[in-house]
C-alpha positions in Angstrom: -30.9 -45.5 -4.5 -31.2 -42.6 -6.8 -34.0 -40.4 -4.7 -35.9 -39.7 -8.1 -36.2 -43.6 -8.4 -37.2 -44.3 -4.6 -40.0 -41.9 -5.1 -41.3 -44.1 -8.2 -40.5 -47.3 -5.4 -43.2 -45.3 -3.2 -46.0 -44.4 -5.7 -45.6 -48.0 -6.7 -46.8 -48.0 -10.1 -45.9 -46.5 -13.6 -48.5 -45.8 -16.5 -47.1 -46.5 -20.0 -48.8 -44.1 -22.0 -48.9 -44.0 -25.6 -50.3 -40.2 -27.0 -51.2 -39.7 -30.5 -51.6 -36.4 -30.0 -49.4 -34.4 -26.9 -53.3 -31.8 -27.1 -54.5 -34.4 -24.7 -51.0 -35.1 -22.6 -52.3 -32.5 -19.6 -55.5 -33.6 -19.5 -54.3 -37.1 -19.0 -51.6 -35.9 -16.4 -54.1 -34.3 -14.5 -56.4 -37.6 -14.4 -53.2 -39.5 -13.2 -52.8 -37.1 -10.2 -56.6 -37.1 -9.4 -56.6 -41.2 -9.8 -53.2 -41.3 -7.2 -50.3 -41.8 -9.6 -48.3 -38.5 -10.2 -46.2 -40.5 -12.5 -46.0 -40.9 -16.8 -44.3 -42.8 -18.8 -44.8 -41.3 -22.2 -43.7 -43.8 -24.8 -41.6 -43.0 -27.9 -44.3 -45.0 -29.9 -45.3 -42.0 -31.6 -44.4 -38.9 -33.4 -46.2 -36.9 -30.4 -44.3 -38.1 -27.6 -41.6 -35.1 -26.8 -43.8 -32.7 -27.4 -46.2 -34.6 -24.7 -43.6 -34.7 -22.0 -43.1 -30.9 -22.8 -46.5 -30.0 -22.3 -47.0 -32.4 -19.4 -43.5 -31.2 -17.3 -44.3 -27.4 -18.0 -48.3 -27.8 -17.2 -48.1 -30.4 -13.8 -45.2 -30.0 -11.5 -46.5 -32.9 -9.1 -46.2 -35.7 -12.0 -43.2 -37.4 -12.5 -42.8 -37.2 -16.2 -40.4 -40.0 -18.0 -39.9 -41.2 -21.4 -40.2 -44.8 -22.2 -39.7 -47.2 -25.6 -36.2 -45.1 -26.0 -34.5 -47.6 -28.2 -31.8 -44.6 -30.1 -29.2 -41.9 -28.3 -31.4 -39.5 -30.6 -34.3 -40.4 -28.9 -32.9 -40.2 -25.1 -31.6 -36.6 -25.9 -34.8 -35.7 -27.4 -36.6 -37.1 -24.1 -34.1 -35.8 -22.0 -34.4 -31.9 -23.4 -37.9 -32.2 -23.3 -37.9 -32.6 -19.6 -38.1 -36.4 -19.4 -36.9 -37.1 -15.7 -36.1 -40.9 -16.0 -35.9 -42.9 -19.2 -37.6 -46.2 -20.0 -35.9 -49.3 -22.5 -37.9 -52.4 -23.4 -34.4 -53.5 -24.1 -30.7 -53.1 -22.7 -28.9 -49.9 -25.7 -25.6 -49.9 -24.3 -25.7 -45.6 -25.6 -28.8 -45.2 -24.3 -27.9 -46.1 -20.8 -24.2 -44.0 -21.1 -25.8 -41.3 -22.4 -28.7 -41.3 -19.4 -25.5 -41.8 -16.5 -23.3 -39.6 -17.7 -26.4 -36.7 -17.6 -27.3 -38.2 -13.9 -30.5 -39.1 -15.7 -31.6 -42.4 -14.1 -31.9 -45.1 -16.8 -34.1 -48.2 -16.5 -33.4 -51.2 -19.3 -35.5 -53.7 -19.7 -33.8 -57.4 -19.0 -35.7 -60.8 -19.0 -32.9 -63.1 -17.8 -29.5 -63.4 -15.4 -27.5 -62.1 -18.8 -29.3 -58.9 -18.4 -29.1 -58.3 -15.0 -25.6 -59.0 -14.5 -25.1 -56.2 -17.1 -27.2 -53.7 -15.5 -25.0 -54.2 -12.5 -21.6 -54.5 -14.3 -22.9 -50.7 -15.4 -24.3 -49.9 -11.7 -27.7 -49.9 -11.8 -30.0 -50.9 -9.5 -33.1 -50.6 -11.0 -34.2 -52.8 -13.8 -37.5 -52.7 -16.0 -38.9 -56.6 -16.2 -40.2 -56.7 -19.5 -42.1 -58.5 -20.8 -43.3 -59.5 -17.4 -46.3 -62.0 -18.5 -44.4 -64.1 -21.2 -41.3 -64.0 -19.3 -42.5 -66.3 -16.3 -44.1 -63.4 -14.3 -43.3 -63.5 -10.1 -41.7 -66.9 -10.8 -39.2 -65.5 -12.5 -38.5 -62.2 -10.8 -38.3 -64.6 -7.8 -35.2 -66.5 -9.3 -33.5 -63.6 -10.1 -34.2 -62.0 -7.0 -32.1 -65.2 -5.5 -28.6 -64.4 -7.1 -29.3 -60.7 -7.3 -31.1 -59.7 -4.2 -30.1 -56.3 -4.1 -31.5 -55.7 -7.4 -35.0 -54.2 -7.7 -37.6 -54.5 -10.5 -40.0 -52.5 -12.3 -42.0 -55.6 -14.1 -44.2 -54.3 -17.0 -46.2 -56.8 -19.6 -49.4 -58.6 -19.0 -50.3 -56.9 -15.6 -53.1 -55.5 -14.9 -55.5 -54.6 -11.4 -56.2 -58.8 -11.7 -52.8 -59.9 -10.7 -50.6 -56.8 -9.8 -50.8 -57.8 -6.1 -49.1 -60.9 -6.7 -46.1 -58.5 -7.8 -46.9 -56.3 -5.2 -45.8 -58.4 -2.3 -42.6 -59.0 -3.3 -39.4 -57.3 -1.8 -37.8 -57.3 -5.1 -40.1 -55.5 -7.1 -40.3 -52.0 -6.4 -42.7 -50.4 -8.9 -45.2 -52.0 -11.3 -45.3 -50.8 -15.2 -48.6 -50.8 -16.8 -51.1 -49.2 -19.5 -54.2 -51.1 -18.5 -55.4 -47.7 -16.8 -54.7 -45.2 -19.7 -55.9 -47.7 -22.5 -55.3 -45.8 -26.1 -59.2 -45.8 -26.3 -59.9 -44.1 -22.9 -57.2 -40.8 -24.2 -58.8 -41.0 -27.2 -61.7 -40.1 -26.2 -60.5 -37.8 -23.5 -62.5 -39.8 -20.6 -60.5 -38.8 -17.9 -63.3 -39.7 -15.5 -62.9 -43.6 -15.8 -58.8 -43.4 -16.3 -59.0 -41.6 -13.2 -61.5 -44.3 -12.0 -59.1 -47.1 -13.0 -56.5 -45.2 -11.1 -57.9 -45.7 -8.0 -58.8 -48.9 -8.7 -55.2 -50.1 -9.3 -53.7 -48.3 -6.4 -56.1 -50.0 -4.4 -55.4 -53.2 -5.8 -51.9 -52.0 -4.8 -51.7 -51.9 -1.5 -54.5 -54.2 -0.9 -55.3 -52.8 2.6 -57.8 -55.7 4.3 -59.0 -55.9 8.1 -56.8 -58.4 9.4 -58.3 -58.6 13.0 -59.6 -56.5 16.6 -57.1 -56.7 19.3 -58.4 -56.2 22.9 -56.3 -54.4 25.2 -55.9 -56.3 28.8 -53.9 -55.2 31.6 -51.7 -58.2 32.3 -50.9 -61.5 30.6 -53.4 -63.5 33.5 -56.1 -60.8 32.2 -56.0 -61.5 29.0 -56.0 -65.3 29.3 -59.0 -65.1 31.4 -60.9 -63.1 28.6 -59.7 -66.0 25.9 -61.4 -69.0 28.5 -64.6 -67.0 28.0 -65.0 -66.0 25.1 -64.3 -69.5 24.2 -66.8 -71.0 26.3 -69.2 -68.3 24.7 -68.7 -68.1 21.4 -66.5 -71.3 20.8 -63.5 -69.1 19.7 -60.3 -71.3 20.2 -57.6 -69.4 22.1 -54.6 -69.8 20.0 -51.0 -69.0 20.3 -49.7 -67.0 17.3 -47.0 -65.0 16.0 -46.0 -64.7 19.6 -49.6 -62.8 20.1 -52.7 -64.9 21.8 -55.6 -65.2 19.9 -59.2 -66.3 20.4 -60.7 -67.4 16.6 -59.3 -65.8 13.9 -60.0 -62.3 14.1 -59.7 -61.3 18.0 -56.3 -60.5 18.9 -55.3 -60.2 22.7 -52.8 -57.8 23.9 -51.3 -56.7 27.2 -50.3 -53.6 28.7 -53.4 -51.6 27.9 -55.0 -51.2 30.9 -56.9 -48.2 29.6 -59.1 -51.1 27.5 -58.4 -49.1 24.5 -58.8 -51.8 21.0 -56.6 -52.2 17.9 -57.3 -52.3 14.2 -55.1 -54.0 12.2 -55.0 -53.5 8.8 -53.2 -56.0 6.2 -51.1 -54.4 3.3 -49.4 -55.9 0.7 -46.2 -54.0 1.6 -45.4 -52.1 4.3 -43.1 -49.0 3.7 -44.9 -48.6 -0.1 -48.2 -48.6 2.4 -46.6 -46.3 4.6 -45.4 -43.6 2.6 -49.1 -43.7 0.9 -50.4 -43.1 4.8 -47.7 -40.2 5.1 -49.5 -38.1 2.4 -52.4 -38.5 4.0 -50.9 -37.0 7.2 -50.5 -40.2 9.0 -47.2 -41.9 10.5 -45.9 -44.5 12.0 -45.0 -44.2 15.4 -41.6 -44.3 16.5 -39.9 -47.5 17.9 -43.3 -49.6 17.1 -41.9 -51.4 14.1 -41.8 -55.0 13.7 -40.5 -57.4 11.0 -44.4 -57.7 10.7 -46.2 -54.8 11.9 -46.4 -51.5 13.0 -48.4 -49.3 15.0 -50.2 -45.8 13.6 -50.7 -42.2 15.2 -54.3 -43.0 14.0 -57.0 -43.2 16.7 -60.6 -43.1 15.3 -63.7 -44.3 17.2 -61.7 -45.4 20.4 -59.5 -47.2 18.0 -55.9 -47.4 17.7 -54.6 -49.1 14.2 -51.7 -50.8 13.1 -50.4 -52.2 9.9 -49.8 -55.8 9.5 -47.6 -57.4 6.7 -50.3 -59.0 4.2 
């Protein structure tokens, strides 16, 4: 995958932003990166938009700047020499994507059925804009393309907002979400950068949807530990209960071996893991090698005697 577009994949969402005036585009740019999304997708809705993505590419080196509504070849070069870095279609323009390939600029069309994705692969793409996402069947959908065409990813935009962009979130197949729910027209208009950059963090919360999942206990040996479930089931009436190949006692106690130093875990549920991941490594924070499993992962993070580990949500 284009490195450019993997990034996008690890940011995990796209604002569609529509400037009637590109005064305000560095201001807004600036509220993205403070609100956790150094991306823009500055529409060609209006008459302001190229000289937005100027301004914006010039001003804020950390945000990703793209175009997006690019319907004409005049439109993609316009983009393009204004320092778009990726280029958006709500539609499949046969130019539009040619002109994008042959520049190495990557190009994502917008498809809605098998038709449109067998096309974007016939031309060798393998990133597609879902749009619109709402009125075109939503996750059901993406998931029936994603049967024939599982090595196709999706950017669905349309009808998603910080309600139900988890539902998307969780699914191999999509690899960013498209949205303008946190840069409404109103918000730039007034220049209230405080709540887009509250709604920001609100959606990349949403996001990731990091949740304690449960405590593990560390016990020496495999006897140890089902000792410790018979009594805390005769205490507290917590079931012991076989699970995921892990023993557990209720819901939320998780019993491990091999940690004779008594040490606990914290595992915390995510919607995806690597997109989770690679928002953990800007914060410093890895996984640790050789730890991964189809369904977790352990951290280099220790905090109050704690390990942690990430669990697929």
């Amino acid at each position: 995958m284009d490195p450019l577009l993997r990034r996008v994949g690890e940011i995990g969402l796209v604002p569609v932003i529509k400037l009637d005036s590109a005064a305000r585009a560095v201001g807004l740019g600036r509220a993205l990166l403070r609100g956790g999304i150094p991306v823009a997708e500055v529409t060609f809705r209006t008459a302001a938009a190229a000289d937005a993505i100027r301004a914006m590419s010039a001003e804020l080196p950390d945000l990703l700047v793209g175009a997006g509504t690019v319907l004409t070849l005049d439109q993609a070069a316009l983009a393009i020499r204004a320092g778009a870095r990726f280029i958006v279609s709500p539609c499949y323009v046969d130019e539009v994507v040619a002109y994008c390939q042959e520049r190495g600029v990557p190009v994502l069309p917008g498809v809605v059925n098998p038709d449109g994705v067998a096309k974007g692969l016939a031309a060798g793409l393998e990133v597609l804009k879902f749009f619109p996402a709402g009125a075109s069947g939503g996750t059901a959908m993406l998931d029936a393309l994603s049967g024939p065409f599982g090595a196709v990813k999706f950017i669905p935009t349309g009808g998603i907002d910080t309600g139900n962009l988890a539902s998307y979130a969780r699914r191999a197949s999509v690899l960013a979400i498209g949205g303008s729910w946190m840069v409404r027209p109103e918000l730039v208009e007034a220049e209230n950068w405080a709540e887009v950059e509250r709604l920001c963090r609100a959606a990349v919360a949403a996001l990731h949807g990091f949740a304690f999942a449960h405590l593990g206990i560390g016990c020496a040996d495999d006897p140890g530990r089902r000792a410790l479930a018979g009594m805390l089931e005769r205490l507290f009436n917590f079931p012991g209960e076989e699970r995921d190949g892990s023993l557990f006692a209720g819901d939320r106690i998780e019993l491990t071996c091999g940690r004779a130093d008594g040490k606990g875990q914290i595992a915390i549920r995510c919607n995806q893991m690597e997109r989770a991941l690679a928002y953990l490594a800007g914060a410093g924070i890895q996984a640790l090698p050789g730890t991964a499993t189809p369904r977790s992962v352990q951290l280099d993070l220790e905090l109050g005697g704690f390990a942690f580990h990430l669990v697929r949500g």
